[in-house]
C-alpha positions as CSV (number, residue, x, y, z in Angstrom):
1,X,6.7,-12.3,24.8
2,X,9.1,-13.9,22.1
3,X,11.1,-11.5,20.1
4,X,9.3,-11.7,16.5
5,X,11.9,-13.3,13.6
6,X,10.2,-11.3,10.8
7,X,7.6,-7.8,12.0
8,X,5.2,-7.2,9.6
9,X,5.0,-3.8,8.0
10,X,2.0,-3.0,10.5
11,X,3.8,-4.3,13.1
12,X,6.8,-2.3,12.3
13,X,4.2,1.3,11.5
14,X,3.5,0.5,15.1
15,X,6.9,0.7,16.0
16,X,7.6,3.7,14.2
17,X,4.8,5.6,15.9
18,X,6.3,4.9,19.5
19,X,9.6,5.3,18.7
20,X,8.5,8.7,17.4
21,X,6.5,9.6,20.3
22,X,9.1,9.1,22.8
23,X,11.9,10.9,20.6
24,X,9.1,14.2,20.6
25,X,8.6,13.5,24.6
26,X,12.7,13.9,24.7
27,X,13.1,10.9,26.9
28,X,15.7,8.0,25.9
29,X,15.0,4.5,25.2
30,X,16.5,4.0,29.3
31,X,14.5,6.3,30.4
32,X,11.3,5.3,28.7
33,X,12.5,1.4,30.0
34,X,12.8,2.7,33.4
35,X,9.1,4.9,33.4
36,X,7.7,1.3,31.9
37,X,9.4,-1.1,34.2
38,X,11.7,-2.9,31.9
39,X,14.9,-3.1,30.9
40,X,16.6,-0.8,27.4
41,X,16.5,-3.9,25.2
42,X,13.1,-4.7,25.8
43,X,12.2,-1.0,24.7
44,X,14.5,-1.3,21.3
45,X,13.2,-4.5,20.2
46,X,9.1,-2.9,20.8
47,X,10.6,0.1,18.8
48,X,12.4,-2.4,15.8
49,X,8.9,-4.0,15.9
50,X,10.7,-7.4,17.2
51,X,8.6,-7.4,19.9
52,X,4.6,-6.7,20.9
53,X,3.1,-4.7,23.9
54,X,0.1,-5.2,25.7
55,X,-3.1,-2.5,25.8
56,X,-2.3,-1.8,29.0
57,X,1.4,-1.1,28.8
58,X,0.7,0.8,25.3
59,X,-1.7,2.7,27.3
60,X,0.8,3.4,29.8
61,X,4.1,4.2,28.1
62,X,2.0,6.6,25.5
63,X,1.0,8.7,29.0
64,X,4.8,9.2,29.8
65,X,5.2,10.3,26.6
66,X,2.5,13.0,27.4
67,X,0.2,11.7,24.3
68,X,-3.2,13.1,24.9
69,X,-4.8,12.2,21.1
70,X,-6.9,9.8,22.2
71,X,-8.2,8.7,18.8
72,X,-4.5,8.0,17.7
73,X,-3.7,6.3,21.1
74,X,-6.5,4.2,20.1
75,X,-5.5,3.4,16.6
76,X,-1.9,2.4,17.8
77,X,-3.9,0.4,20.1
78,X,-5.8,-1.5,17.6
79,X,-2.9,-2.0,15.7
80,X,-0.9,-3.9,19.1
81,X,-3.4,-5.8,19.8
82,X,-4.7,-7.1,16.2
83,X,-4.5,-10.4,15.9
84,X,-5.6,-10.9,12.4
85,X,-4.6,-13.5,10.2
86,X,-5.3,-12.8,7.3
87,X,-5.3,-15.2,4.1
88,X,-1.7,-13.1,2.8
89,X,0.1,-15.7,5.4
90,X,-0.7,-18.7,3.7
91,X,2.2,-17.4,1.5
92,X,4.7,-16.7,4.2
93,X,7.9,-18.1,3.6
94,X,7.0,-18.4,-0.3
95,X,6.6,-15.4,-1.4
96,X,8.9,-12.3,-1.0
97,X,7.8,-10.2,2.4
98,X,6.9,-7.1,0.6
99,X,3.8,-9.0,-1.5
100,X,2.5,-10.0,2.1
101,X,2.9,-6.8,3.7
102,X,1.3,-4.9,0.9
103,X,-2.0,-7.3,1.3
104,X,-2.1,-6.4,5.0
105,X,-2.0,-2.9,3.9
106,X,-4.7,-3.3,1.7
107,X,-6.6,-5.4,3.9
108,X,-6.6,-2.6,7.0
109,X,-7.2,0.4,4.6
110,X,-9.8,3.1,4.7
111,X,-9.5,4.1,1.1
112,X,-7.2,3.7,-1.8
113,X,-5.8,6.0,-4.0
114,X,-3.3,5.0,-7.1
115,X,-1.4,6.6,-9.8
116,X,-0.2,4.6,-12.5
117,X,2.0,5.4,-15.2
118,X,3.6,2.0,-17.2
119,X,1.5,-0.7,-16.3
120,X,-2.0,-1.3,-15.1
121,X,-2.2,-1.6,-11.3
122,X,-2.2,-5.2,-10.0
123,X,-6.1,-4.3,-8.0
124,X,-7.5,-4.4,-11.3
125,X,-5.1,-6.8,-13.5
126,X,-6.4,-9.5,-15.9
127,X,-4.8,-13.0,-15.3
128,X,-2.9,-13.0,-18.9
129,X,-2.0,-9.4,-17.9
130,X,-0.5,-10.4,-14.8
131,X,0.7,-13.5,-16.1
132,X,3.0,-11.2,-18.7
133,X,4.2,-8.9,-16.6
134,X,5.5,-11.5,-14.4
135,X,7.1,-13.3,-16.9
136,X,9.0,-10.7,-17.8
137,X,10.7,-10.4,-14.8
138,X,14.6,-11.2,-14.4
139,X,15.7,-13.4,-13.3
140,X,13.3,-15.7,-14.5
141,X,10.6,-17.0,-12.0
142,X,10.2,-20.6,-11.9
143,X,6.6,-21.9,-13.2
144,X,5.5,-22.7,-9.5
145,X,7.1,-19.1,-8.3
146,X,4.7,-17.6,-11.1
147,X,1.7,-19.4,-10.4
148,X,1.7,-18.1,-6.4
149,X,2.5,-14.6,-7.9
150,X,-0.8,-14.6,-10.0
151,X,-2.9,-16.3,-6.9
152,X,-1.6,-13.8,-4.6
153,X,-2.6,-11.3,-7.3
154,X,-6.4,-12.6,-8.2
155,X,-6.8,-13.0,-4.2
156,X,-5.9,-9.1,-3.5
157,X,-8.3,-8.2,-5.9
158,X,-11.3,-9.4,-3.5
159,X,-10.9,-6.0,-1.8
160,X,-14.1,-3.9,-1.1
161,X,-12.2,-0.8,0.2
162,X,-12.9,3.2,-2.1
163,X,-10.3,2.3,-4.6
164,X,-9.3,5.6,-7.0
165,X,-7.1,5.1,-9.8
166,X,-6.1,7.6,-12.1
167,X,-3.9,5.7,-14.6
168,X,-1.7,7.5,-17.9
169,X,-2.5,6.7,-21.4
170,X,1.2,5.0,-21.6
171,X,0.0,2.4,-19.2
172,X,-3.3,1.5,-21.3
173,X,-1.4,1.6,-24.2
174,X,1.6,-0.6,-23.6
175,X,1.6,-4.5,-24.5
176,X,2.7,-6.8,-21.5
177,X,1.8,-9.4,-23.8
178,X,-0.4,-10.3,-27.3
179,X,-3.3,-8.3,-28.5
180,X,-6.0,-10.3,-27.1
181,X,-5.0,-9.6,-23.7
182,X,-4.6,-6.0,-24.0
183,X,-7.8,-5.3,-25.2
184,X,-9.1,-7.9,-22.4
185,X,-7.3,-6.0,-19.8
186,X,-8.9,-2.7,-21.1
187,X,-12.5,-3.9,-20.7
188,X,-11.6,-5.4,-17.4
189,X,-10.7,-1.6,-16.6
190,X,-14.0,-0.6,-17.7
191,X,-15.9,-3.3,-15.6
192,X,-14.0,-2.4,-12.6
193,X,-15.0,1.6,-13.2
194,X,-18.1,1.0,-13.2
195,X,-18.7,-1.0,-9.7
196,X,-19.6,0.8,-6.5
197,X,-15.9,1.5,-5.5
198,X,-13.6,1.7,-8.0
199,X,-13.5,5.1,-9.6
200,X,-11.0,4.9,-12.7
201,X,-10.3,8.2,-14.4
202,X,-7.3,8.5,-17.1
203,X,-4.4,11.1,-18.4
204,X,-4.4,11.1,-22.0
205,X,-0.8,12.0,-23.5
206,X,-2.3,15.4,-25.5
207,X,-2.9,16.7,-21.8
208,X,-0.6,20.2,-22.1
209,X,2.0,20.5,-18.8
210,X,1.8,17.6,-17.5
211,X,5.5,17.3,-15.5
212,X,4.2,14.7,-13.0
213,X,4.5,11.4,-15.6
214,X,7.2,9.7,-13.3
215,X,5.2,9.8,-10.1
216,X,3.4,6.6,-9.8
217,X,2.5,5.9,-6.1
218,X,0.1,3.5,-4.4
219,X,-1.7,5.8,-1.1
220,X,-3.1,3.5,1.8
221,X,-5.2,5.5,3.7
222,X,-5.3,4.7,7.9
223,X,-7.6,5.1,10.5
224,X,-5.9,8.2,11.2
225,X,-4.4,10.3,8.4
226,X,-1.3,10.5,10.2
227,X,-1.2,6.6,9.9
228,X,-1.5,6.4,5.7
229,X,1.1,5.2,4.1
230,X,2.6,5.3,0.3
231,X,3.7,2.7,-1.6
232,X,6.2,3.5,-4.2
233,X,7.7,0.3,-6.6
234,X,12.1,0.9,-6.0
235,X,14.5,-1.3,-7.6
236,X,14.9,-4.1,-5.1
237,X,10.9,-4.2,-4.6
238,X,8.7,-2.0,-2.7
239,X,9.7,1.1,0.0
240,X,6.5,2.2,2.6
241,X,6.8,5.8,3.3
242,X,5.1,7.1,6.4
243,X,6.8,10.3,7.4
244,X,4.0,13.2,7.8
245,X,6.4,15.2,5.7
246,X,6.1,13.2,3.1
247,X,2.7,12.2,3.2
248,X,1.7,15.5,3.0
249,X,3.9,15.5,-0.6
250,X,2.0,12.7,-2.1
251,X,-1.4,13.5,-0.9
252,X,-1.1,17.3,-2.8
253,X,0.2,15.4,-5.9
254,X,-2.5,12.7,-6.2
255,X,-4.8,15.6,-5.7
256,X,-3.3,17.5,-8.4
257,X,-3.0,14.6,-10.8
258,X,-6.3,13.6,-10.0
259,X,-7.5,17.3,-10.7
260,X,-6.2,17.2,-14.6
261,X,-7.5,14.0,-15.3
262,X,-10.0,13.4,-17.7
263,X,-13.2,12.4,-15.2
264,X,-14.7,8.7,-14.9
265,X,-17.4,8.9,-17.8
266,X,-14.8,10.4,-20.5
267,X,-12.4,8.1,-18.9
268,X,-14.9,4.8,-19.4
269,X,-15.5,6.3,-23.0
270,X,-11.4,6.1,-23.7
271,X,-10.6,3.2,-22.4
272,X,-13.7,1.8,-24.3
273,X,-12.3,4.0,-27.7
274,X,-9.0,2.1,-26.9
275,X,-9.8,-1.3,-26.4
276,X,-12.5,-0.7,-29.9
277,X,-9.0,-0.2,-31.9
278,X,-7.4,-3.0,-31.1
């Protein structure tokens, strides 16, 4: 198989999980490449994602590594062997990786959970909201670059995955761009509540003790829980954090930010008290 010029993030998740599999079986990368039949670069550029495996040779190094969760083996195996794809690729080589890989994320997830602080979560964006938080961004996108952004955008929103957002007063409040649009964007929030599976449910700023304001994180659930993932927005884009460690972090604060929210009706009724004022 040809080395791969660009893995995708589930391609390199994949990677990730044997790598870690042989490190907790205590075997080296030769040793691995001599239990599989091949040679030590062949097993690095499987473990940098560069290159695929087949079901049968997944199967088979995963039983050196003395892997007996057969639901996980079969995940990872699912994951080798997808060949999906999926619309995102249309904007490969267009678009910045990190738009694409989030899509595919999206696109494979069991459920959704979000936490948004400053701006309204792209899965449930208005075009003119989009649109102006785009074209705030520096440098300066080009009117073509901008235009792919928002289709990209509108496309991702097609998802029919449990979606749960619970989003801060601060983000309903601030003004990516004229008044119009804010209040549009607020009763596109409480359209999207109110469908089958999108549960919306808001912080208000009077809510006493709340330390967790800076903690906005998107949390892909996986077939496996030990194969979710966390999105968090960094300076140079977007950083995918898969450690169990870590995981285990983020799911306890989603819970706990989710537990002093205000709940979906009360939520509807403030966004609706909101978008009434402006």
């Amino acid at each position: 198989m040809v080395p791969r010029r660009e893995p995708t993030a589930r391609q390199m998740r994949l990677a990730v999980e044997l790598r870690r599999l042989r490190e907790a079986a205590g075997l080296t990368t030769i040793e691995a490449a001599a239990l599989l039949g091949v040679n030590r670069v062949q097993i690095s550029q499987i473990e940098s994602g560069m290159k695929g495996l087949s079901e049968q040779r997944l199967r088979r190094l995963v039983s050196h590594y003395v892997c007996t969760d057969h639901e996980f083996i079969n995940a990872l195996v699912a994951m080798a062997t997808d060949r999906t794809r999926g619309w995102w690729e249309e904007c490969r080589g267009l678009l910045p990786t990190s738009f694409l890989d989030l899509a595919e994320l999206e696109h494979h997830a069991t459920f959704l959970h979000e936490v948004a602080i400053l701006y309204v979560p792209g899965l449930v964006q208005t075009e003119d909201y989009a649109r102006g938080v785009f074209s705030s961004r520096v440098p300066e996108l080009t009117q073509d670059e901008l235009e792919l952004r928002l289709r990209h955008r509108m496309r991702r929103q097609q998802l029919t995955t449990p979606y749960a957002l619970v989003i801060h007063e601060c983000a309903l409040r601030i003004r990516v761009s004229d008044r119009a649009a804010a209040r549009a964007q607020l009763l596109k929030l409480v359209e999207a509540s109110e469908t089958d599976n999108i549960t919306v449910r808001v912080i208000p700023f009077d809510l006493d003790g709340f330390g967790r304001a800076a903690s906005a994180m998107t949390y892909v659930g996986g077939p496996l829980s030990r194969l979710d993932t966390v999105v968090r927005d960094v300076p140079h884009g977007l950083a995918f954090v898969d450690s169990e460690a870590q995981l285990e972090v983020f799911r306890t604060r989603f819970r706990k930010v989710e537990a002093v929210s205000l709940d979906p009706d009360r939520s509807r009724d403030f966004i609706h008290r909101l978008a009434k004022d402006l």
